[in-house]
N, C-alpha and C positions, 0 to 999 in steps of 0.2 A: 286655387288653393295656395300659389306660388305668393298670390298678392297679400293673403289671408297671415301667411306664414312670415314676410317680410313686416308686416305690423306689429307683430310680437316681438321681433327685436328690439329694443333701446338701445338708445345713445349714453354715453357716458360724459360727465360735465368732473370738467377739473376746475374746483374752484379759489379764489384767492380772494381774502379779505384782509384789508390794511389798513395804514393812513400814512400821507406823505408828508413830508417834512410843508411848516408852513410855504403856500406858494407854489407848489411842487407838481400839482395835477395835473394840471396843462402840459408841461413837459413829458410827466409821467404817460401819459395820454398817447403822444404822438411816440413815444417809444412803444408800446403797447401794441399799437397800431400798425408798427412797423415791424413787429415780431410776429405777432398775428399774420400780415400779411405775407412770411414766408410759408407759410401751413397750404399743403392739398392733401393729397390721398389719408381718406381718412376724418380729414376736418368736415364738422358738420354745421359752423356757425359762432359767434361769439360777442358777447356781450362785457361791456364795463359801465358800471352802476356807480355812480356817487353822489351822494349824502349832500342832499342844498348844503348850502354856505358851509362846509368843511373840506377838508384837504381826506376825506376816507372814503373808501371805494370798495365795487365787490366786480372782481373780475369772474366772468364762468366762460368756460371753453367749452363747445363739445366735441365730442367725439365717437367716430364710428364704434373703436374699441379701445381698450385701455393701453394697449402696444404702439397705437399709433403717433401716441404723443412724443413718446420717445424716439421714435423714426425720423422728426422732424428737428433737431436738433443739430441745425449748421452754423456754419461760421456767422451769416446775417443774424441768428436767431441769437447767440450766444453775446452776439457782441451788446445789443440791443437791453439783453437782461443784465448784462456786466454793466449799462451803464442806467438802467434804471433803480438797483440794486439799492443806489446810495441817496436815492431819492426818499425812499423810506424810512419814514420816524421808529420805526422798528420794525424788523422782520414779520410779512405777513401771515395770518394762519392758511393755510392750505389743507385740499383735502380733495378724493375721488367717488366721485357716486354714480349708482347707477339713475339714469332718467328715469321714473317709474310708471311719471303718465306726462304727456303732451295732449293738453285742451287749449283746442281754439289756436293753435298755431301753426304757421308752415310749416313747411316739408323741411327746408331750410333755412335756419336764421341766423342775420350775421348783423354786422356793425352796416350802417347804409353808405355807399359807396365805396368801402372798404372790401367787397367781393366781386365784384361785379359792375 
């Protein structure tokens, strides 16, 4: 029943949609990468999506629960977004959702090499 009851929970995805000043992804990328890779307890996986031949992207984060994202917030993580900040052609839209169904994927999903 334990297993049954652990299925019904969802993850929660913070997600971010932008675009970077021309040029900019690539950089934008390995800051990303490097903010992302200070996350544990709590972190479930994460994804950065972008749009063939543009500088726009869709970052999703997940998460165990909605608390844990703010738990993660240190000195590496902070610097990382202070400097990807100004990489962007304007301020990205953001926003929190619950996962409502997961077809056809792991248990855990993240960036490849980036976890693990």
């Amino acid at each position: 029943m334990s297993d049954f009851l652990d299925r019904l929970q969802h993850k929660y995805a913070y997600v971010a949609i932008g675009e970077f000043k021309p040029g900019c992804f690539s950089e934008a990328r390995q800051l990303y990468e490097k903010a992302v890779s200070t996350y544990s307890e709590g972190f479930k996986g994460a994804y950065l999506l972008q749009e063939p031949g543009s500088d726009r992207g869709i970052a999703i984060i997940l998460w165990e629960n909605p608390g844990d994202m703010d738990s993660h917030v240190t000195p590496a993580y902070a610097e990382a977004l202070e400097r990807i900040s100004h990489l962007f052609a304007e301020p990205p839209t953001t926003g929190f959702y619950e996962v409502c169904s997961e077809l056809g994927l792991p248990g855990i999903i993240g960036l490849p090499g980036l976890l693990g």
